[in-house]
N, C-alpha and C positions, 0 to 999 in steps of 0.2 A: 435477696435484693442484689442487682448486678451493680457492680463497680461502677459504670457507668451511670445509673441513676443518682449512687450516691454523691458521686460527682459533683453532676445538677444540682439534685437537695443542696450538699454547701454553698454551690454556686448562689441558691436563692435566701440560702440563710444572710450570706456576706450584703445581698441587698436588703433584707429589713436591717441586718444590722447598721447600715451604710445610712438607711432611712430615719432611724431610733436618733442617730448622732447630726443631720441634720436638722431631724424637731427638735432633738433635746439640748443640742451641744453645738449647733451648727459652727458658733465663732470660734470653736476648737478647732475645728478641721474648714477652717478659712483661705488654707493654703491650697485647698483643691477649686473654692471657685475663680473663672478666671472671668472676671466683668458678667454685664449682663447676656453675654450669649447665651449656647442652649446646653453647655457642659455645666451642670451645678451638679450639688448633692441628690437632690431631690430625682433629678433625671438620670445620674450612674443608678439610683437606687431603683426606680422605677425600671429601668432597660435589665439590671443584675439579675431584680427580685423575678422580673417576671418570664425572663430567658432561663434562669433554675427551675422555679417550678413548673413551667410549662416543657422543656424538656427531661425532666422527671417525667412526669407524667407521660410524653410520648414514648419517652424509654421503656417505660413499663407495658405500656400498651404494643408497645411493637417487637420485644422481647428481646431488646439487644443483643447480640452476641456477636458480629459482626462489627465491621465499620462502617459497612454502608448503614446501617441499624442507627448507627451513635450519631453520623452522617444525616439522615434525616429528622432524627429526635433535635438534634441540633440545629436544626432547616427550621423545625417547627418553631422552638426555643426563640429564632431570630424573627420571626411573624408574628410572633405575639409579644417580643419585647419592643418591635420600633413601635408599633402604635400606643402600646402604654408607655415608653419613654416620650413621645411626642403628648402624651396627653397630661402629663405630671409638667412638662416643661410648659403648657397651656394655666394649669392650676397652679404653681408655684409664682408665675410671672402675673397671673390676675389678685393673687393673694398681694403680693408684693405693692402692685400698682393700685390696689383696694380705695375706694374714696370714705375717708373717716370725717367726722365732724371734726370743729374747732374745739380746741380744751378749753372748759368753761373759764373766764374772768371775775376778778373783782367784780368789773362794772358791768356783769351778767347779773350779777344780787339784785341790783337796783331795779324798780318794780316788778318786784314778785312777791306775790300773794305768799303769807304765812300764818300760823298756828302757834300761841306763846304756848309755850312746857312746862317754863315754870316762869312765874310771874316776875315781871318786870318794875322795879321802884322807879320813884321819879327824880327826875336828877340824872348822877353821874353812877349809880349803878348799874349792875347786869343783869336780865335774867336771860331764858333762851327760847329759842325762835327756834320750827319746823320748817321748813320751805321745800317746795320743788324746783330743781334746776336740772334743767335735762332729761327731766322722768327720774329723778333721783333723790330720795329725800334725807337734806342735809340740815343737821342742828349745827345753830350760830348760836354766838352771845347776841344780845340784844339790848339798846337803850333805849329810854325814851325820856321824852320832855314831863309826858305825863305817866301816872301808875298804871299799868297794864295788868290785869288779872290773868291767871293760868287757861286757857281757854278761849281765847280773846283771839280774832283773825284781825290781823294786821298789814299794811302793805307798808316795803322796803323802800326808805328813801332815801339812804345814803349808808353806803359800804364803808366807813374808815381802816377797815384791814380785812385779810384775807377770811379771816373768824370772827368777826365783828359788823352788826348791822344800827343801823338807828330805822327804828318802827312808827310807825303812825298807826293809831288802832281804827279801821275801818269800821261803817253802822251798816248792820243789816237793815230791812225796811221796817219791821216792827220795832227796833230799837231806838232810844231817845239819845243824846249827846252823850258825853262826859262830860261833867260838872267843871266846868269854865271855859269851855268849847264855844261855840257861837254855831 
C-alpha cells in the first residue's frame, strides 16, 4: 500500500472519528462550532471522512507514484467531499430545527380514558390506573369517591399531582350503575 493512500485512509479515519465525538460527545468539543453557519462537527466530519476515503480509493486505482498521481487522487477526494460536506450540513441543520410535540402536562390526564390495576377503595385511598397519553401507557395512583374493582374502565377527572388521578368509573352498554349512582 503506497504512503500516499495511507495518508488518505488516516485522513478519513480522523473524520469518523471527528463524527463519533459529535454524536457521542459533541458539547465536549463545543469550541469548534462557531454559531449556526455551515462549519460544525458534523460537516468537518462529513468533508474529512469523505475526502480520505474517496482519495484512498483513487490512490489505489490510479497507482500513485508521482504527484500528479497524489494530485488527482486528491482532485477526486475534493468532489466527493463538497457534496457530502454540503449534504451533512442539510441533515444536521433539519435534525436541529426538527418539529417535536409538546411535553405531556398535568392537565393532559384529565379526560382520558383508563383501566384500574389494582383496585381502587372508596374514600381517601389509592389504587392505580393504566391510561394512554401520547400513545404511551402510563400507571397513576388513582382515587375515588366510590370502590373501583381491578378491571374497571374509568375516565379522568382531575389530576391533583403529577402521579396522581381521581377516576369516575365509566358503564359499558350492558352494564347496570354502581350501587348509589343514579
Amino acid at each position: 500500500m503506497a504512503t500516499a493512500t495511507v495518508v488518505f485512509l488516516v485522513i478519513g479515519a480522523v473524520g469518523v472519528a471527528v463524527l463519533a465525538l459529535a454524536l457521542l460527545g459533541g458539547e465536549l468539543m463545543s469550541f469548534l462550532h462557531f454559531g449556526d453557519g455551515p462549519v460544525s462537527l458534523e460537516v468537518v466530519a462529513g468533508f474529512l471522512g469523505a475526502f480520505g476515503f474517496a482519495g484512498a480509493i483513487a490512490a489505489e486505482l490510479l497507482g500513485v507514484g508521482t504527484s500528479g498521481a497524489i494530485a488527482a487522487a486528491s482532485a477526486i477526494g475534493l468532489v466527493a467531499a463538497v457534496p457530502t460536506a454540503w449534504f451533512a450540513l442539510r441533515l444536521s441543520r433539519a435534525a436541529r430545527t426538527m418539529h417535536t410535540d409538546a411535553t405531556p402536562r398535568r392537565q393532559d390526564l384529565v379526560g382520558s380514558i383508563g383501566v384500574i390495576v389494582t383496585s381502587v377503595p372508596a374514600g381517601t385511598g389509592y389504587g392505580e390506573v393504566r391510561i394512554m397519553l401520547g400513545g404511551q401507557p402510563i400507571k397513576l395512583y388513582a382515587r375515588s369517591d366510590h370502590a373501583i374493582a381491578s378491571g374497571a374502565h374509568v375516565f379522568v377527572v382531575e389530576a391533583p399531582s403529577d402521579t396522581s388521578v381521581v377516576v369516575e368509573e365509566t358503564l359499558r352498554v350492558d352494564e347496570t350503575p354502581h350501587p348509589g349512582k343514579v
